[in-house]
Steps between C-alpha positions, in 0.01 A plus 500: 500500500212493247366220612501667886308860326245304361408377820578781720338777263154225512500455845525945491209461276289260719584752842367812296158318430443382834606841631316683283200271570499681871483795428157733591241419179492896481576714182864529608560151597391378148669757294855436713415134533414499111877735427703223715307196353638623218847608511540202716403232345696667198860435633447138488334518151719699312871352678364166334456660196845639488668153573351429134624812322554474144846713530705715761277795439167305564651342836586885602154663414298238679790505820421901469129416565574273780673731683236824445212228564718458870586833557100591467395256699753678787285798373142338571605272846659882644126661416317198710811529755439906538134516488474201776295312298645181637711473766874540450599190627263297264664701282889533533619155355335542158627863499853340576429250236414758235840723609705181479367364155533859411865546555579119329296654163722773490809357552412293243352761194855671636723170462320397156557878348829519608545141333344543125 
């Protein structure tokens, strides 16, 4: 399964830059674009760095952060959904991806609390 999160929470990473890359060069389309670049690319980033915790309570912390760095980027693909910025159909697979890798982060900080 870690193997199968590295890739899948990349290949997330890769779809928020080229999505982000369309939207309108305005001041709202860089300051949402520049939010989701980051909390985005983020998940990826950080669920390495907890496969190489030092102890339980690393692995947790950096898990937490994986799953608020997914949950906010739910926050910043619902803004672009609402305010039309792209269309919703360009749209709804990455916003699937971001519930789905969501709800596997959580399950997880749940499962590795309950375990420690």
């Amino acid at each position: 399964m870690d193997k199968d999160l590295k890739v899948r929470t990349k290949k997330f990473a890769l779809e928020i830059i080229q999505l982000v890359s369309e939207l309108p060069k305005n001041t709202v389309g860089f300051e949402l674009g520049k939010q989701l670049v980051r909390s985005g690319t983020s998940i990826g980033a950080n669920y390495r760095s907890s496969q190489r915790g030092r102890s339980r309570a690393e692995f947790i912390s950096k898990l937490s952060i994986v799953q608020e760095e997914a949950d906010e980027s739910i926050f910043w693909l619902e803004l672009i959904l609402e305010s039309e910025l792209l269309k919703r159909e360009r749209v709804h697979s990455i916003y699937k991806e971001a519930n789905e890798l969501t709800a596997i982060f959580t399950t997880m900080v749940i499962n590795a609390k309950k375990n420690s």
